[in-house]
C-alpha positions as CSV (number, residue, x, y, z in Angstrom):
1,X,0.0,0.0,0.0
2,X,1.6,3.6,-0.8
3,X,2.8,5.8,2.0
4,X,0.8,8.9,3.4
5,X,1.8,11.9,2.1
6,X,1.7,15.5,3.1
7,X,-0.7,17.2,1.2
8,X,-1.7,20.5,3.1
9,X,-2.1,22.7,6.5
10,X,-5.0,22.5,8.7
11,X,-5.9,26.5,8.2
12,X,-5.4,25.6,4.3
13,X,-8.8,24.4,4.2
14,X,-11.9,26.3,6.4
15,X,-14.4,24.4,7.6
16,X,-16.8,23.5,5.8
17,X,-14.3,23.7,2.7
18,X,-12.6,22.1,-0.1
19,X,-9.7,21.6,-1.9
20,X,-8.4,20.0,-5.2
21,X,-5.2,18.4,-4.9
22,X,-2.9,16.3,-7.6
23,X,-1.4,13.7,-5.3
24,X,1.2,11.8,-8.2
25,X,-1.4,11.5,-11.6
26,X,-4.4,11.5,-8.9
27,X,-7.3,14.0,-9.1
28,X,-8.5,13.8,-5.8
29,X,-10.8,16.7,-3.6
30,X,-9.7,17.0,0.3
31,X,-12.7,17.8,2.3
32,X,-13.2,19.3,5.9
33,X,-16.5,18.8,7.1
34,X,-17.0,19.3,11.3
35,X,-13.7,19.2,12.3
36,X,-12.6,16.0,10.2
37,X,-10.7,15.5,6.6
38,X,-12.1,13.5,3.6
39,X,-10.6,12.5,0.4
40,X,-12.0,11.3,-2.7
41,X,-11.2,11.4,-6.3
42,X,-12.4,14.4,-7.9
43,X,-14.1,12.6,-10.5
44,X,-18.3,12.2,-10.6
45,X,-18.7,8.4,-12.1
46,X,-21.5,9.5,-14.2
47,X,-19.8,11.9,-16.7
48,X,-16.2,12.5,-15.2
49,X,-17.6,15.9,-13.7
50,X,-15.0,17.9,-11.8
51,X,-16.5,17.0,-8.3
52,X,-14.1,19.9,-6.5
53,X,-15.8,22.5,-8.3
54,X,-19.7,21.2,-7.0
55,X,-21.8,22.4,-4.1
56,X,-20.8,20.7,-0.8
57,X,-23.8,20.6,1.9
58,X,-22.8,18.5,5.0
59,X,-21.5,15.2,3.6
60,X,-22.4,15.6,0.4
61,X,-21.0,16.6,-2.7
62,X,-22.7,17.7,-5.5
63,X,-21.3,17.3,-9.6
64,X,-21.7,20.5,-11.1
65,X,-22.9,19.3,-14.6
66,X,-25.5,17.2,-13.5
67,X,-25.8,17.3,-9.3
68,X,-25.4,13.9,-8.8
69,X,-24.1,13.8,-5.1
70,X,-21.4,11.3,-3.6
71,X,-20.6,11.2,0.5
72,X,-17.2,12.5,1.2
73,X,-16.8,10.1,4.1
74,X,-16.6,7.1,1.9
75,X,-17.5,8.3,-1.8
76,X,-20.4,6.6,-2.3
77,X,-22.9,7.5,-5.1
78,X,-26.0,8.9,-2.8
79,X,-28.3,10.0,-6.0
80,X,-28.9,9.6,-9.8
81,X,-27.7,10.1,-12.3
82,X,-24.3,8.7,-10.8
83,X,-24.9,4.5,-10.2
84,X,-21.4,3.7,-9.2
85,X,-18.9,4.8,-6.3
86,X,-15.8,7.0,-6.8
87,X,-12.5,6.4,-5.4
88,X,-11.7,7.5,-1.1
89,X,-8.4,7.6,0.5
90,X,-7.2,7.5,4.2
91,X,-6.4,10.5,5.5
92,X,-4.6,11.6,8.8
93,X,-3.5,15.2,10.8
94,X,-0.5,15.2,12.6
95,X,0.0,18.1,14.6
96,X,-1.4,21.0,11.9
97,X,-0.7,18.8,8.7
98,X,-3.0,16.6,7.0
99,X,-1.8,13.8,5.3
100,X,-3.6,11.3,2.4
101,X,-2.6,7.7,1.8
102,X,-4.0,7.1,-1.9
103,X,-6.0,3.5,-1.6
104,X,-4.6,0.5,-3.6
105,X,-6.4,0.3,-7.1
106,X,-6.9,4.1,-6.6
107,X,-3.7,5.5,-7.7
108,X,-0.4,3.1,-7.4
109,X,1.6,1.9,-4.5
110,X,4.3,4.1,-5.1
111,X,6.6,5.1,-2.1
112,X,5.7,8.7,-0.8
113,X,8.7,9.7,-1.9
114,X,7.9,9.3,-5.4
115,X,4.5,10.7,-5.2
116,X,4.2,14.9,-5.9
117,X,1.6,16.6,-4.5
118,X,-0.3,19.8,-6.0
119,X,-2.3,22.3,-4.9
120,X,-4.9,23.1,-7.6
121,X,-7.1,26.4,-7.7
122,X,-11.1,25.7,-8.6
123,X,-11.7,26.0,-12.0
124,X,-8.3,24.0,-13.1
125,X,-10.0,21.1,-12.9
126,X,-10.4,18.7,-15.8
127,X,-12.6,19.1,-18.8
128,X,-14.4,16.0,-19.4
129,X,-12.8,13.6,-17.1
130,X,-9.3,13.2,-14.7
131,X,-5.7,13.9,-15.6
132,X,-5.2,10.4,-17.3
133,X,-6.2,6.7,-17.9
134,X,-9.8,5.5,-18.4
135,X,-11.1,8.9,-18.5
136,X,-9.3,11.2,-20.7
137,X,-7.8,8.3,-23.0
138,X,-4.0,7.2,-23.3
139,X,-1.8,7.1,-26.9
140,X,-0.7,3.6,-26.9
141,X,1.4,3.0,-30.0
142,X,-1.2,0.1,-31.1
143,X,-5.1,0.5,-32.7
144,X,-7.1,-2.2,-31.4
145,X,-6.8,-6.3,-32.7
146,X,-11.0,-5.4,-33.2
147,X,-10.3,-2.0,-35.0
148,X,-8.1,-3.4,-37.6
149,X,-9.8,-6.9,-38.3
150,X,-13.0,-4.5,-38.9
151,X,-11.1,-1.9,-41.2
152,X,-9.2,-5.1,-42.8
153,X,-13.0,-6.4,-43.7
154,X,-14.4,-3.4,-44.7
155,X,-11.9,-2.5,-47.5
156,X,-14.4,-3.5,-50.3
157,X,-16.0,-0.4,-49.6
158,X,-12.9,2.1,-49.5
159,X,-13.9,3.5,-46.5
160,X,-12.5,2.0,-43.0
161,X,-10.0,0.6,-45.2
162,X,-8.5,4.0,-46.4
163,X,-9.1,5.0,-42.7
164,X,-7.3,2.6,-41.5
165,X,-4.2,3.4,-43.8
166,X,-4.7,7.5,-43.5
167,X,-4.7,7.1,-39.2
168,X,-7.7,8.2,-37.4
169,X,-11.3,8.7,-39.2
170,X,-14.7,8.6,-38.0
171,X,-15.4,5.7,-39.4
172,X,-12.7,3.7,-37.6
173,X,-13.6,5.4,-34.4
174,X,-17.1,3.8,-35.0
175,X,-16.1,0.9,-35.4
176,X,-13.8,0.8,-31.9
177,X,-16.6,1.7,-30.5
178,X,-18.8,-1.4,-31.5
179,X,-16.8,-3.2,-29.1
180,X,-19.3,-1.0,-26.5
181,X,-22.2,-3.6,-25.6
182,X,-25.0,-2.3,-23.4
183,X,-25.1,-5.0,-21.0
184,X,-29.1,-5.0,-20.9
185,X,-29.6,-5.8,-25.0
186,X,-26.1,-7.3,-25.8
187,X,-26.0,-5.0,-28.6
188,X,-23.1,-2.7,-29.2
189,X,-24.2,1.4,-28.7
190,X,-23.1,1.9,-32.7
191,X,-26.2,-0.7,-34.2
192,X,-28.2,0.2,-31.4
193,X,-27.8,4.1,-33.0
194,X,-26.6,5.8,-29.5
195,X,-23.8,7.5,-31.2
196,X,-25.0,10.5,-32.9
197,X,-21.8,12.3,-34.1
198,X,-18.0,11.7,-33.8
199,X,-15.4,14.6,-34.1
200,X,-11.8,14.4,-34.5
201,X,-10.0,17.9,-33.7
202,X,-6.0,18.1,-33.7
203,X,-4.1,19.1,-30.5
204,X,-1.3,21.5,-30.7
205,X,0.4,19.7,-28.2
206,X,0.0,16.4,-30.4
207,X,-2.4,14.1,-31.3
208,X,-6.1,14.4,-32.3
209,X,-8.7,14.6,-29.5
210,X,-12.1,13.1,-30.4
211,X,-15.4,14.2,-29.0
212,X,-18.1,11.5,-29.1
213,X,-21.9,13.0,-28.7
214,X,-24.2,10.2,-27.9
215,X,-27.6,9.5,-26.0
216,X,-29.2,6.7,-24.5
217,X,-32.3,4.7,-24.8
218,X,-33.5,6.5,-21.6
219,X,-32.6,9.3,-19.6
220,X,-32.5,7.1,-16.2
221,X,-30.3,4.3,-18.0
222,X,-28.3,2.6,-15.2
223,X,-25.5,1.3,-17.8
224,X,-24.7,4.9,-18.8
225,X,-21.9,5.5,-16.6
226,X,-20.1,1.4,-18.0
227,X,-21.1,2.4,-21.4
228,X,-19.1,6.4,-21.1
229,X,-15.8,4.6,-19.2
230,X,-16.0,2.0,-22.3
231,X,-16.2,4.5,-24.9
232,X,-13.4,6.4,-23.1
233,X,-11.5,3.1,-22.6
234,X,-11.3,1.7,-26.1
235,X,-11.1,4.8,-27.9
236,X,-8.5,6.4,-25.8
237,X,-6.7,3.1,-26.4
238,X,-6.4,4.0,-29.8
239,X,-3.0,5.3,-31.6
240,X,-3.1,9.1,-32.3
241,X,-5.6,9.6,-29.5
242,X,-4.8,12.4,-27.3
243,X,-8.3,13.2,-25.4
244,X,-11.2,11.3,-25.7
245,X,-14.6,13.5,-24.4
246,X,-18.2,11.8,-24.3
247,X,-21.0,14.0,-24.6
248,X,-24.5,12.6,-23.5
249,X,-27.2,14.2,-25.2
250,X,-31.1,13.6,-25.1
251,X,-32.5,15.6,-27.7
252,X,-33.5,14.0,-30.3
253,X,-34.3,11.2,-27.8
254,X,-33.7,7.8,-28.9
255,X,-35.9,5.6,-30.6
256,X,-35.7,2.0,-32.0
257,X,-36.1,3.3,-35.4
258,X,-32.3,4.3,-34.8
259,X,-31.0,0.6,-35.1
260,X,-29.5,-0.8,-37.5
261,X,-30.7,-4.0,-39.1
262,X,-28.2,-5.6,-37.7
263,X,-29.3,-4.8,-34.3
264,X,-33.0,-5.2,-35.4
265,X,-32.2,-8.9,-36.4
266,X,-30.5,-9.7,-33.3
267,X,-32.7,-8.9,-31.2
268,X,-36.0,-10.4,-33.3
269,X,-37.5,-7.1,-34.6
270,X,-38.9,-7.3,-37.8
């Protein structure tokens, strides 16, 4: 398990208060709530929200994009839209320092020598998800086994194909994303018609980032936030991907005219 390590002052942080902290490649949110210290990750599970920059009220923690509201005491998901827990961490005060151990799983067992620690100001916060990993998408040197066997078999048509051999391209980026399933229909989101548009923009710093605007078959759907980390996931696994951002819109809301016939077959709607 990694080491505690000094992250801030007592009178840093009034009580009640907050404050966003980069402890290594971890986005977490230190909160002081009655006289004790929490830490969670500052992300909301539902969209990646920026949980240091929401409303807290006792406890509770509120995502500014779309208020769902996690406890600060253990991170647990308290309301909708969010269905799944984000990440806590131990934390200790020694004297007038307060110190956070990062939780195995959570952010490395590195010694706390190795670990930095810094202080961010609200507003600094990630756009569209944390500082790295499943959220914001790596740049592996590799596209996906499944993204080239499905460009390699869609050459007849010239187009994933081409895509394939000129980098990144919407297309191919539709097809990664077929490896989505919804776990309720076992259908992946791309049949199913959930993704409504896929943009690619360079970076100046490198790489493209691609920004994926898609809905779901209702606005309550519990598999939203499996189906967001997934699209994240296997696109940001992609080579030449610098950023992945998922966008969930409901308007126009989804139908089942949307699927494709593929999707219409497997599921026995004629």
């Amino acid at each position: 398990m990694a080491d505690f390590v000094k992250v801030a002052q007592v009178a840093d942080i009034p009580d009640p208060g907050k404050l966003m902290l980069e402890i290594g490649e971890r986005l977490v949110v230190l909160v002081r709530v009655e006289g004790q210290f929490f830490c969670i990750d500052d992300v909301c599970t539902h969209d990646g929200g920026p949980l240091g920059e929401g409303r807290l009220e006792g406890h509770e923690i509120a995502c500014p994009r779309h208020g769902a509201k996690f406890d600060v005491r253990n991170g647990f998901a308290k309301t909708m839209p969010a269905t799944e827990h984000t990440g806590s961490h131990d934390v200790k005060v020694v004297a007038d320092a307060v110190w956070v151990r990062v939780r195995d799983g959570a952010g490395g067992d590195a010694p706390s020598a190795a670990i930095g620690v810094k202080q961010l100001p609200i507003g600094a916060g990630h756009a569209g998800g944390h500082g790295g990993g499943e959220c914001c998408g790596t740049t592996p040197a590799v596209v996906s086994a499944a993204a080239l066997a499905a460009a390699g078999s869609a050459t007849a048509t010239g187009d994933v194909g081409q895509c394939a051999l000129d980098n990144l391209c919407e297309d191919l980026i539709r097809e990664e994303l077929k490896r989505v399933i919804d776990p309720e229909l076992f259908v992946n989101i791309v049949d199913l018609g959930l993704v409504y548009n896929v943009d690619l923009t360079p970076v100046p710093e490198g790489g493209t980032k691609v920004k994926i605007d898609m809905t779901m078959t209702s606005p309550m759907c519990p598999a939203g936030p499996q189906l967001i980390a997934q699209c994240k996931q296997f696109v940001g696994q992609m080579a030449g991907v610098s950023m992945v951002e998922v966008k969930i819109v409901m308007d126009p809301p989804w139908t089942p005219e949307k699927m494709s016939d593929a999707a219409r077959d497997q599921l026995g709607i004629f």
